[in-house]
TORVOSE-101735 format. One record per residue: residue number from 1; residue in three letters; chain; y, x, z of N, C-alpha, C in turn. Coordinates in pm, 1 decimal. Layout:
N
   nr  rest  kette       n.y       n.x       n.z      ca.y      ca.x      ca.z       c.y       c.x       c.z
  NUM   ALA      A         Y         X         Z         Y         X         Z         Y         X         Z
...
END
This chain:
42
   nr  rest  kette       n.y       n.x       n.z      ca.y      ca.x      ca.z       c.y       c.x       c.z
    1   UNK      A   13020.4    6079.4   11853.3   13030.8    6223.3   11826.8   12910.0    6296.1   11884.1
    2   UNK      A   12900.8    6243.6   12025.6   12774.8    6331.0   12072.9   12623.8    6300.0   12005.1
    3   UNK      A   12596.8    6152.2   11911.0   12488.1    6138.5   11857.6   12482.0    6200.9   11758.4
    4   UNK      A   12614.0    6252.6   11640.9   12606.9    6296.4   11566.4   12558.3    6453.5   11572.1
    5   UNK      A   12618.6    6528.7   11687.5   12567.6    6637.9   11696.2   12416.7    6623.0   11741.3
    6   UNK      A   12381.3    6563.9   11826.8   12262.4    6554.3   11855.2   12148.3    6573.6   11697.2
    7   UNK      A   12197.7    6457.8   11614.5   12118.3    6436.2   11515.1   12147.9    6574.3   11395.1
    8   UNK      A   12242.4    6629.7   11407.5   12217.1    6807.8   11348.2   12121.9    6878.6   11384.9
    9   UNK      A   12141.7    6884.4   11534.6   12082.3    6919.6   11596.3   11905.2    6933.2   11531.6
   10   UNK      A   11841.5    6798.4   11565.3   11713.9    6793.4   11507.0   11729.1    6747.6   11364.7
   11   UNK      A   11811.1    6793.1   11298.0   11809.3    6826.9   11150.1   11766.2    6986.9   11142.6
   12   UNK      A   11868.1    7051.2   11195.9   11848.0    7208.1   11222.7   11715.0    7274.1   11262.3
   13   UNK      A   11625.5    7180.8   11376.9   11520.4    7219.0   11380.5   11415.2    7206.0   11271.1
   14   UNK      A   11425.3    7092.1   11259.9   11361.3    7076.2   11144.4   11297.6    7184.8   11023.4
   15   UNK      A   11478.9    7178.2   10943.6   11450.8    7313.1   10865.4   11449.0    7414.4   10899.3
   16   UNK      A   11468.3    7475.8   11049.6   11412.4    7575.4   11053.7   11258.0    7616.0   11072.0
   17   UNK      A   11186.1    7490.2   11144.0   11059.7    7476.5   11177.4   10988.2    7509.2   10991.2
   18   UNK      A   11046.3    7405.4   10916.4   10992.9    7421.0   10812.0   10978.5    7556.5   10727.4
   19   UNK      A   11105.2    7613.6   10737.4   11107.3    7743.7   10695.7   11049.7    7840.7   10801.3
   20   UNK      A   11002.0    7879.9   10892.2   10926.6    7944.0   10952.1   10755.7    7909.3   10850.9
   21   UNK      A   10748.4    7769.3   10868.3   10605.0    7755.0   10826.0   10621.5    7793.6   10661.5
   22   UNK      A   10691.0    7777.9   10595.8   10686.1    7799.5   10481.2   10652.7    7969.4   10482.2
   23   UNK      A   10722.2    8070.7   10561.1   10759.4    8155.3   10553.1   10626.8    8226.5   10608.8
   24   UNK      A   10527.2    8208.3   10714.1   10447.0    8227.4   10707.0   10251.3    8178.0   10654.2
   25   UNK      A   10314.9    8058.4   10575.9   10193.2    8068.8   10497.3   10217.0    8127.1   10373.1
   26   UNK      A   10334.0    8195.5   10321.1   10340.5    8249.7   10186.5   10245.8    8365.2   10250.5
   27   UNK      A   10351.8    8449.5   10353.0   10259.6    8574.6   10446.5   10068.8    8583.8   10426.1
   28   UNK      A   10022.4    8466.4   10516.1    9962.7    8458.2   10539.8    9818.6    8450.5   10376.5
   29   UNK      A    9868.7    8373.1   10298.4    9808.6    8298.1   10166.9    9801.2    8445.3   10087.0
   30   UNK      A    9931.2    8564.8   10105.3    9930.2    8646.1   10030.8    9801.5    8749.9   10059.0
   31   UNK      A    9798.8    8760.1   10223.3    9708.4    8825.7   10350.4    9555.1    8794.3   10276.1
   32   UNK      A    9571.8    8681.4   10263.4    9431.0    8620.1   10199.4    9382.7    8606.1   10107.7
   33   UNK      A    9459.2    8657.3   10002.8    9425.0    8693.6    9872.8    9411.4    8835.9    9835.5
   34   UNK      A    9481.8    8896.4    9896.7    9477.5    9035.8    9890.1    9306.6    9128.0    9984.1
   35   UNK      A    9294.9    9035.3   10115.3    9168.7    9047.9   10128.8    9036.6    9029.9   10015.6
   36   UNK      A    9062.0    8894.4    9934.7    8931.2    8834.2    9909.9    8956.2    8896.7    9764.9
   37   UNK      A    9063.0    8970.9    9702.3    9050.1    9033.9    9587.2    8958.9    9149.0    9533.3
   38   UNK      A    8872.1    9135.5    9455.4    8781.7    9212.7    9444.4    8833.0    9384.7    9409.8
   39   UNK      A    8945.5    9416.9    9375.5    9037.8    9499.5    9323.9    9032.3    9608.4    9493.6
   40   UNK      A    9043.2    9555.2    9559.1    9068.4    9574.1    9688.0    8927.8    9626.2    9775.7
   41   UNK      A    8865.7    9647.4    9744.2    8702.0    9594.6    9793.5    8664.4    9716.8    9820.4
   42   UNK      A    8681.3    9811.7    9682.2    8633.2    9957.4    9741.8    8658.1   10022.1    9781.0
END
């Protein structure tokens, strides 16, 4: 029982780690396109 929770456990991190990173390179990718857009420039 206690390995099983354990192993949620770093399941849980996991996807949350992943969804953080997901969540800020959309941020970030959007940050960086919106800079390098020429639309934006003047």
């Amino acid at each position: 029982m206690k390995q099983a929770a354990f192993v949620l456990g770093v399941i849980a991190t996991v996807l949350s780690t992943i969804a953080v990173l997901g969540v800020s390179w959309l941020y970030i990718e959007k940050k960086v396109r919106y800079i390098t857009t020429d639309d934006n420039v003047q």
